[in-house]
C-alpha positions in Angstrom: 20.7 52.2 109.5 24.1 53.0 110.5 26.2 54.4 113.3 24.0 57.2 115.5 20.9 56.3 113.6 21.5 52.4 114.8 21.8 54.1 118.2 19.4 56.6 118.4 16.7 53.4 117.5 18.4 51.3 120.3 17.7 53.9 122.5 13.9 54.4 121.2 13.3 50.6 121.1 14.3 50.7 124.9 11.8 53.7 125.7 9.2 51.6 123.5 10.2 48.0 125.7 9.3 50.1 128.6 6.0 51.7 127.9 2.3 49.5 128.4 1.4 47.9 125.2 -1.6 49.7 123.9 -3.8 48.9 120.8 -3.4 52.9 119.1 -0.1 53.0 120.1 1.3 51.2 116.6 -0.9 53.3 114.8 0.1 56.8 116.8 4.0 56.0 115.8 3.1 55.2 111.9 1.5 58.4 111.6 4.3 60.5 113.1 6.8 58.5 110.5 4.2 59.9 108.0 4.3 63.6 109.2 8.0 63.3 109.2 8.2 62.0 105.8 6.0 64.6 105.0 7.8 68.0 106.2 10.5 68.5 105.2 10.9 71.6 107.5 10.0 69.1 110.4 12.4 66.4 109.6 15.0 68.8 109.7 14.4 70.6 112.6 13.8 67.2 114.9 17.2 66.0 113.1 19.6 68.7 112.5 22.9 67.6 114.3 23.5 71.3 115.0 20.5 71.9 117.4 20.7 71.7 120.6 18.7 68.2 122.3 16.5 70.5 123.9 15.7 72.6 121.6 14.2 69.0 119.8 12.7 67.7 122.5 11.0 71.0 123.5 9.5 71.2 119.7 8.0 67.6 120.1 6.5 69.0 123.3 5.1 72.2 121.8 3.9 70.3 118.7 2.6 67.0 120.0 2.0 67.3 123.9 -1.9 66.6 124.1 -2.4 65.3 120.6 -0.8 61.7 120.8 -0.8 59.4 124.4 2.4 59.9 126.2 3.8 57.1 125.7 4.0 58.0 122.0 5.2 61.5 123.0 7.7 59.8 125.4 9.2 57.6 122.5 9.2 60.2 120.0 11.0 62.4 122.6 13.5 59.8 123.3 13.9 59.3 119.3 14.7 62.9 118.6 17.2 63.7 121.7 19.1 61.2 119.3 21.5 61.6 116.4 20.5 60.0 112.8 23.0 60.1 109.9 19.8 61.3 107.7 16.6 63.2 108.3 15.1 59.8 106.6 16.8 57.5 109.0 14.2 59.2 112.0 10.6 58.2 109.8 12.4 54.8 108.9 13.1 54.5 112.6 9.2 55.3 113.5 7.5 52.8 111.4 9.8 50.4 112.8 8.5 51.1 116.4 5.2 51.1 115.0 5.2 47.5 113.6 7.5 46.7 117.1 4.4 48.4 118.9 2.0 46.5 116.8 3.1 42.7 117.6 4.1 43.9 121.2 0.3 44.5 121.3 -0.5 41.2 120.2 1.9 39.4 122.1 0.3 40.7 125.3 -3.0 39.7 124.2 -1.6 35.9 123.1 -2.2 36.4 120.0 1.6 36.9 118.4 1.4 33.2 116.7 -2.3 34.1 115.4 -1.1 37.3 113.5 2.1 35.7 112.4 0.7 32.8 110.4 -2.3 35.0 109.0 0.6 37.8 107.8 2.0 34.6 106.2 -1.1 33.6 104.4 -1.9 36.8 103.4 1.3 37.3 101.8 0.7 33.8 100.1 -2.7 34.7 98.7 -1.7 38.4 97.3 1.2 37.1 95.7 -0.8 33.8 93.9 -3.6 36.5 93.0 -1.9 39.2 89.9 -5.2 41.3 89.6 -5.1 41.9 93.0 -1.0 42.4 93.8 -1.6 44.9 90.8 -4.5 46.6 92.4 -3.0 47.2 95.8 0.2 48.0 94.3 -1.2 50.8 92.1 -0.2 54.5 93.2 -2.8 56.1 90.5 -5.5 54.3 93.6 -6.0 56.4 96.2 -4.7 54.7 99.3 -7.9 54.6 101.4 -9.5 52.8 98.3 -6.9 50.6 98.5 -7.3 49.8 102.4 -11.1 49.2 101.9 -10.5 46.5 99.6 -7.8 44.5 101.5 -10.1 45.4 104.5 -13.0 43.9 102.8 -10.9 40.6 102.5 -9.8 40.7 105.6 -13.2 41.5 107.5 -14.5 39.1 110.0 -11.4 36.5 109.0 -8.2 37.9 110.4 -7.4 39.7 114.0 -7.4 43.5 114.3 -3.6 43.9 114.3 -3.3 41.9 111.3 -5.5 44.0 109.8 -3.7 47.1 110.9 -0.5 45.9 109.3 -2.0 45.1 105.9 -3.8 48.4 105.8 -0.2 49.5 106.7 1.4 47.7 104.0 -0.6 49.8 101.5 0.4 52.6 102.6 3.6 51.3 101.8 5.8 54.5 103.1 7.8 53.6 99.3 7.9 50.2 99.5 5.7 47.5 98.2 3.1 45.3 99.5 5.2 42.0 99.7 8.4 44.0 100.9 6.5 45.3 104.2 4.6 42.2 104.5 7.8 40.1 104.9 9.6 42.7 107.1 6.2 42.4 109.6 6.4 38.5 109.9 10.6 39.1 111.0 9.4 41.4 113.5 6.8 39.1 114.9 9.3 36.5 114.6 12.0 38.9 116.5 9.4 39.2 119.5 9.9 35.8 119.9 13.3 35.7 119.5 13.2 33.6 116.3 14.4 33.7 112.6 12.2 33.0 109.7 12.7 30.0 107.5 11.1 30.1 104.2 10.5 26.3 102.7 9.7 25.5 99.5 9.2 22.4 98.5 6.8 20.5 95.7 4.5 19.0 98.0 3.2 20.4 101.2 5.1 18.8 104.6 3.3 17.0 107.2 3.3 18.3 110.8 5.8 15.7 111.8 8.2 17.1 109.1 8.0 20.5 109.9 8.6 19.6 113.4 12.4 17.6 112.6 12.8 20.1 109.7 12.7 23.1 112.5 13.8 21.2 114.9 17.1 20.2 112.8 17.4 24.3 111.5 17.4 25.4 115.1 19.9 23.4 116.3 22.4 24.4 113.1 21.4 28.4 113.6 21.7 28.0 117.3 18.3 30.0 117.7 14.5 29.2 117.7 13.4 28.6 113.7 10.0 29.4 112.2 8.8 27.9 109.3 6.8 29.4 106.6 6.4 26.5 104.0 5.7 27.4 100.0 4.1 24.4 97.8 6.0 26.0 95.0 5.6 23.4 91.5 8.7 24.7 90.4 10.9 22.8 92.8 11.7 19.4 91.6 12.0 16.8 94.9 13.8 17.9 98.0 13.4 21.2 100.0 14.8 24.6 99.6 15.5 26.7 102.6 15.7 30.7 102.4 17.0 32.5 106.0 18.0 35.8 105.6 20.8 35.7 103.1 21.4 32.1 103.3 19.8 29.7 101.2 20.3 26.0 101.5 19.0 24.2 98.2 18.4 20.3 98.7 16.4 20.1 95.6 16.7 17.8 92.8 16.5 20.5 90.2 19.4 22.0 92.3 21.5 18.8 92.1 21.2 18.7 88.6 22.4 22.0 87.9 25.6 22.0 89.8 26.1 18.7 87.9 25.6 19.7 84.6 28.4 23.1 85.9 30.5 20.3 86.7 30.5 18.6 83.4 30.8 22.0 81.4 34.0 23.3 83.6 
């Protein structure tokens, strides 16, 4: 987001830090995004630069007063008194303080680590298992189809928010599976104030590793690391490290390849 839309969410994000964390909450903001997305009358009349704040605000009112908790309405109040660059940037803006809303929940409950690592497994297992990446990723499946079968997985083995944000991640809002899978564990990493790492390396790392290897990223980045390690065949010796847009590659196979650039140039 850019500009006023970067704003406007700053604001919301504050209205969200401030309400009780509440287990429908998550759930209330991701269907709003989805009404939004879906109206195209709505999004325009909740966005237009040209009308007044309170003409917005008083339609959120009139619309939604009664039908969603208040502190839904309140955040979705605070969101539209605010300007976005696009009527998109608002629904974006929502299911981002719906996934915010979902691991604040958690967090409350001491459960923020549990959900975190079982997003991470998740992720793993969808991604090592084609039939069933292709499956959730198919738009000619209904989407409730879809949920029942990652909610059958998921039944009796992960906690109730996790299972909210997979459900979530089939729904998808346009992107895929693994692309709102990943953006979920950042913002559970965010609530702790932490970056995600993403290892690879051709054998799995013992605890005492991970502990110096996170222990040793942390003090380069200056902030708390997490780790989410990938036993990936394809790396030949030595560790490759993936945060945000930085990668560092310790890896054999990497060593090799800038020497043989070397010996071409």
């Amino acid at each position: 987001m850019r500009g006023a839309s970067h704003e406007s969410l700053a604001r919301a994000e504050e209205a969200l830090a401030s309400a009780r964390p509440a287990e429908a909450l998550g759930s209330e903001l991701f269907s709003l995004a989805k009404l939004v997305d879906g109206s195209g009358a709505l999004r325009r009349a909740l966005t237009d630069p040209a009308r007044p704040s309170a003409a917005k605000t008083g339609l959120v009112q009139q619309l939604f007063g009664g039908k969603v908790s208040a502190q839904a309405l309140e955040i979705l109040t605070v969101a539209v008194s605010g300007r976005w660059v696009s009527g998109r940037d608002l629904g974006d803006a929502l299911d981002q303080l719906s996934v915010e809303a979902e691991v604040a929940y958690a967090d409350t409950r001491g459960a923020l680590d549990e959900v975190e690592d079982e997003l991470f497994r998740l992720d793993r297992v969808v991604a090592g298992e084609r039939a069933l990446a292709e499956k959730l990723g198919d738009r000619r499946i209904p989407v409730a189809q879809r949920q029942e079968l990652l909610g059958g997985l998921l039944q009796g083995k992960a906690d109730a928010t996790t299972v909210r944000l997979a459900e979530r991640a089939v729904d998808g809002r346009g992107r895929g599976f693994a692309a709102s899978m990943r953006s979920y564990q950042v913002a559970a990493a965010a609530r702790r104030n932490a970056s995600i790492a993403t290892v690879r390396v051709a054998t799995d790392l013992t605890e005492a590793e991970r502990t110096r290897l996170a222990a040793a990223l942390t003090r380069q980045y200056g902030r708390q690391i997490q780790l989410n390690v990938i036993v990936d065949p394809h790396v030949v010796g030595g560790v490759r490290v993936d945060i945000g847009d930085e990668v560092i590659d310790g890896t054999i196979a990497a060593r090799l390849d800038d020497a043989q650039r070397r010996i071409a140039g």
